[in-house]
C-alpha positions in Angstrom: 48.4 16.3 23.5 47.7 17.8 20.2 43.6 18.8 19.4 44.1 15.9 16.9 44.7 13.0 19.2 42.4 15.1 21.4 39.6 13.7 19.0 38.6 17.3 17.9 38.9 18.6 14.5 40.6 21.5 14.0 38.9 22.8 11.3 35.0 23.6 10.7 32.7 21.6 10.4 30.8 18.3 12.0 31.6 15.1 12.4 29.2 12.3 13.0 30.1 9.8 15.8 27.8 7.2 16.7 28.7 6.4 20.9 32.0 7.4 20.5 34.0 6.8 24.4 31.7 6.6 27.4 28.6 9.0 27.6 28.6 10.1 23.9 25.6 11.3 22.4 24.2 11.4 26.2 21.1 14.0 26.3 19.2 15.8 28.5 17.6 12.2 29.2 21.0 10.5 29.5 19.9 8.4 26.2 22.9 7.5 24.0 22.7 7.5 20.2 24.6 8.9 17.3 25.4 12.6 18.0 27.3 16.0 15.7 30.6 16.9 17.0 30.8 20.8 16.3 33.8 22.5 15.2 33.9 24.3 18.6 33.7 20.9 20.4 30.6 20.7 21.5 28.0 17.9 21.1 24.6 17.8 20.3 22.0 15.0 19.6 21.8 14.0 15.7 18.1 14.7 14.5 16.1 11.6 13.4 13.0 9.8 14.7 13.4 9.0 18.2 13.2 5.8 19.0 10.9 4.1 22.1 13.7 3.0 24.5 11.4 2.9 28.1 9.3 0.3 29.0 5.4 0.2 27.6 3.4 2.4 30.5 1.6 -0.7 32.5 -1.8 1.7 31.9 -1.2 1.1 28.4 -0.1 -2.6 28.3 -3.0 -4.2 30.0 -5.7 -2.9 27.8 -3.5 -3.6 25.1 -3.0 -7.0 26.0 -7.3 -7.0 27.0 -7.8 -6.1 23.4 -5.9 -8.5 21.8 -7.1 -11.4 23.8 -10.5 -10.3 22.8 -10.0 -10.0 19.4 -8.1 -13.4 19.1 -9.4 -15.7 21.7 -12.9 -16.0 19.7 -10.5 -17.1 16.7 -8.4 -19.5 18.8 -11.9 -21.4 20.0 -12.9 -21.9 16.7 -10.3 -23.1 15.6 -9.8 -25.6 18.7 -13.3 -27.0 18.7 -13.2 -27.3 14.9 -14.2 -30.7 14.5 -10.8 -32.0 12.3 -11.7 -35.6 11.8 -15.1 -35.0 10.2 -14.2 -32.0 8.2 -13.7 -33.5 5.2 -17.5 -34.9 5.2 -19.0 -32.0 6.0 -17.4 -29.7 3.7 -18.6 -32.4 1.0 -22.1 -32.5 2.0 -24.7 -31.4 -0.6 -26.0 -28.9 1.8 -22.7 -27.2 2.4 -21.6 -27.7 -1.3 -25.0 -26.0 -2.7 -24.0 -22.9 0.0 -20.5 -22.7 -0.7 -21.1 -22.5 -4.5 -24.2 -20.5 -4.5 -21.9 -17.8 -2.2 -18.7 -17.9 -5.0 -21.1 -17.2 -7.7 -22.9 -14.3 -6.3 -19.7 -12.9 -4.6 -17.8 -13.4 -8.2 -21.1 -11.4 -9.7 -21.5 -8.4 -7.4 -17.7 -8.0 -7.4 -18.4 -7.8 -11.2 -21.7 -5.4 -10.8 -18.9 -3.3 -8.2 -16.4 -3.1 -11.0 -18.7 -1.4 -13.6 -20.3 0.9 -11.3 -17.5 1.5 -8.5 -14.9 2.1 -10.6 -16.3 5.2 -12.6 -18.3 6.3 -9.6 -14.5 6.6 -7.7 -13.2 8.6 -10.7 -16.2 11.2 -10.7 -15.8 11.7 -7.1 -12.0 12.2 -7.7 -11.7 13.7 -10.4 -14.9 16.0 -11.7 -15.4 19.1 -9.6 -19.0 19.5 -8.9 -21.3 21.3 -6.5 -22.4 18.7 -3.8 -19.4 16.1 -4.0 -18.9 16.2 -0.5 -22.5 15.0 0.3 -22.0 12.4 -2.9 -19.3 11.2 -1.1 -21.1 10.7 1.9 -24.0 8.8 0.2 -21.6 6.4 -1.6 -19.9 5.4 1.8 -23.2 5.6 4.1 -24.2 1.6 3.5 -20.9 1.0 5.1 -22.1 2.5 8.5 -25.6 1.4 7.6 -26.8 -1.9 9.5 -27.1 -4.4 7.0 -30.7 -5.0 7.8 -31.7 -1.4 6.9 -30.2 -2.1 4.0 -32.0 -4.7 3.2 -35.2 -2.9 4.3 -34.3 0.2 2.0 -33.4 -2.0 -0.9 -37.0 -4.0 -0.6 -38.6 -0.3 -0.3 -36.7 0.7 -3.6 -36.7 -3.0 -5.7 -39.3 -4.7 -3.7 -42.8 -5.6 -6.0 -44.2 -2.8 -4.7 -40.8 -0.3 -4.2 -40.4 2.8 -6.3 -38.5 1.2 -8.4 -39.7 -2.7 -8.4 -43.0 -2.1 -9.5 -42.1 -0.1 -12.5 -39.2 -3.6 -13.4 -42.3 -6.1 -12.5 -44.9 -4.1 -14.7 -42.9 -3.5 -17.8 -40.2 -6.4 -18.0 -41.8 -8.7 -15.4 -38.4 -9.1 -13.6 -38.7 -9.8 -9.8 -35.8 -9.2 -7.8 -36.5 -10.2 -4.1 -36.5 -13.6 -2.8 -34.5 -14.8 -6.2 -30.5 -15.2 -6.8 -30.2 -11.9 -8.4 -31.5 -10.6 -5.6 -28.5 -12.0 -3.5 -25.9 -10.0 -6.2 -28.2 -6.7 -5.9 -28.0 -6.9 -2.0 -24.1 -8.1 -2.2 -23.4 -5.5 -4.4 -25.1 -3.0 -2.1 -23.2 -3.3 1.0 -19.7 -4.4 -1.1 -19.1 -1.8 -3.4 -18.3 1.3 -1.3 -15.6 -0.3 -0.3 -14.3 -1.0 -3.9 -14.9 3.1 -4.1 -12.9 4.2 -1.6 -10.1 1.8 -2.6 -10.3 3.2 -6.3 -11.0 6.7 -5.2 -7.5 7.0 -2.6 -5.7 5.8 -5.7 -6.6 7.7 -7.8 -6.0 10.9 -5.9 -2.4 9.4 -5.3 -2.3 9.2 -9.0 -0.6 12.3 -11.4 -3.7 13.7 -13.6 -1.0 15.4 -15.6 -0.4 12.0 -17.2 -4.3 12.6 -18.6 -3.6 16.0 -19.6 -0.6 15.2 -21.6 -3.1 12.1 -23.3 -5.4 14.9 -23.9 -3.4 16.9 -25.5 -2.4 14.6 -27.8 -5.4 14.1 -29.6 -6.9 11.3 -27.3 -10.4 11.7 -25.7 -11.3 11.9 -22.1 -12.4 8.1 -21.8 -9.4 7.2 -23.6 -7.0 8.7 -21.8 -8.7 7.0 -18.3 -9.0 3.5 -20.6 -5.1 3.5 -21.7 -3.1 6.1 -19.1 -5.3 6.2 -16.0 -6.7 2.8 -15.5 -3.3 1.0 -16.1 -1.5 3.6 -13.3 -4.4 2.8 -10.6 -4.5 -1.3 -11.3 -3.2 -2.1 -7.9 -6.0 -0.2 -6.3 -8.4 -1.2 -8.3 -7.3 -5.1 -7.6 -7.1 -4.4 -3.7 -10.6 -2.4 -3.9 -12.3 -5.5 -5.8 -11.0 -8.4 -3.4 -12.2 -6.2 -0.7 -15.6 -6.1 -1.9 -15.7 -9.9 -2.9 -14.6 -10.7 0.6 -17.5 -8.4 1.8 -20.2 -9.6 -0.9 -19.3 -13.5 0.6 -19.3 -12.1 4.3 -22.9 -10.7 4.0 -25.6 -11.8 6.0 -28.2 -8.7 7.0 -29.4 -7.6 3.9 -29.1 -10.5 2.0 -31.4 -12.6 4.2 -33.7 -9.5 4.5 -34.1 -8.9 0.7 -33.4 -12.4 -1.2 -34.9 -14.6 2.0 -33.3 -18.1 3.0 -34.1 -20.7 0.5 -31.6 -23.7 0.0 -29.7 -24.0 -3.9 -31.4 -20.6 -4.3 -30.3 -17.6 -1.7 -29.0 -19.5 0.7 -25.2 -18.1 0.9 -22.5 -19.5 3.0 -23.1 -16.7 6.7 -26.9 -17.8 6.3 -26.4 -21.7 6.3 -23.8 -21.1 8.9 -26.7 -19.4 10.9 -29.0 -22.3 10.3 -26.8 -24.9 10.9 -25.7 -23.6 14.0 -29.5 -24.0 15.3 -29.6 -28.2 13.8 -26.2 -28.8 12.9 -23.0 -26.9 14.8 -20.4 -29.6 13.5 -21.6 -27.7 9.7 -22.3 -24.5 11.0 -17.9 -24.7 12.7 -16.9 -26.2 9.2 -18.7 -23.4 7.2 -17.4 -20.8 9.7 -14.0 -22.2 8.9 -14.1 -21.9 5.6 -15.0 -17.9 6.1 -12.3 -17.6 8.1 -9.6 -19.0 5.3 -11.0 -16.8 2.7 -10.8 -14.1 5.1 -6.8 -15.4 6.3 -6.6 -15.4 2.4 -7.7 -11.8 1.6 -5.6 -10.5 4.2 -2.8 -12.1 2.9 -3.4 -11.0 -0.6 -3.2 -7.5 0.0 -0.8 -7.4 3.0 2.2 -5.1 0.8 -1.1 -2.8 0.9 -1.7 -2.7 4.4 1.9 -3.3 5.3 3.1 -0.4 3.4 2.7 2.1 6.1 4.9 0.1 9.0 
């Protein structure tokens, strides 16, 4: 038998063979896969990522399993107590109509409020180099580990008729924020707009900023070249960034009732009629809660190449 038919090369060189006769590509673990054939005959395991061929531990799979239930099951009974027939009826009541309106305008308006602000806030932190960016940075993102009711406390301290800032707005312009529907979009846009930042800011930092120093050096200034180079290059984020803080700004509920109040057709928002109906009504409160749960179905579905990107 010659080395040829012996299935060895005899030259240099390797030669890939994917499970080639019985026990090829069999490693220290006895695992098969694609393996090198050396010139010298030998074998060794072809590099790659290893893929999980054994069982999921049991220690692992149960809490898995725990967590899922969890996370699901309160989904699942809201869905199967949903009451179907009447739905239609209660979606078109003027109650739940005045709600679900008042909620898309003020999201719509804080998102808009986020945009303006968010997005140049996201390219300072970015982009500027500045003593103090790290605690900046912390600051922007603190209201989203801040309870929503401090929020609302700290925004009534600072807009309130007597806060630092709502005195002076009351005194010279006579504007009144709390307890009014601007006083929804200023809470809204409290709680919704870091995460528009952090969106906007990731991107950014993904982005080249040679592309602005070539605009630059072509004659164009510093807010043109982020108006016609860098805002067209971060779009995507800046889309994913604004329907995450619109989905936040509808979601809201702590600082909302804490700072604009509860007052039907006025600053009553879609979570705080669900939280009064669920007291009176429950059949409204579930056909609300429903409707949450679409938009939110909706969102993720919207930016699922986003968060898909990394499986």
């Amino acid at each position: 038998m010659t080395e040829r038919n012996a299935g060895v090369e005899p030259r240099g060189g390797t030669e890939l063979k994917a499970g080639a006769g019985p026990g090829a590509g069999a490693g220290p673990e006895g695992a098969t896969g694609p393996t090198e054939v050396l010139g010298s005959g030998t074998r060794r395991r072809r590099s790659g990522t290893p893929r999980l061929r054994a069982g999921v531990p049991l220690p692992l799979l149960l809490p898995a399993l725990a967590g899922l239930v969890f996370l699901v099951l309160p989904l699942v009974a809201l869905l199967i107590r949903a009451p179907w027939r009447s739905l239609p009826d209660q979606l078109t009541s003027v109650a739940v109509w005045q709600a679900l309106r008042l909620s898309l305008i003020t999201a719509t308006a804080a998102t808009a409020v986020a945009l303006v602000l968010g997005v140049p806030l996201a390219w300072l932190l970015a982009r500027a180099r500045f003593p103090g960016r790290r605690l900046l940075r912390a600051l922007v993102t603190l209201p989203l580990v801040l309870p929503p009711v401090v929020g609302g406390v700290a925004l009534l301290l600072a807009l309130g008729r007597n806060g630092i800032v709502g005195r002076w707005l009351d005194e010279a312009f006579g504007v009144t924020l709390p307890f009014t529907t601007a006083g929804v979009v200023v809470a809204e846009a409290f709680v919704a707009m870091p995460f528009l930042v952090i969106s906007v800011e990731g991107t950014l930092r993904a982005a080249d900023p040679r592309y602005e120093e070539a605009a630059t050096t072509l004659g164009a200034s510093r807010f043109t070249a982020f108006r016609r180079v860098t805002l067209p290059m971060v779009a995507p984020g800046v889309a994913a960034g604004a329907v995450l803080a619109w989905a936040r700004a509808l979601g809201e509920f702590g600082a909302t009732i804490t700072f604009a109040g509860n007052f039907p057709g006025r600053t009553q928002t879609m979570p705080l009629s669900v939280y009064l109906a669920l007291q009176s009504d429950p059949a409204a409160a579930i056909a609300l809660s429903l409707v949450l749960l679409a938009v939110s179905i909706a969102v993720l579905a919207g930016l699922r190449d986003r968060w898909m990107a990394a499986s």
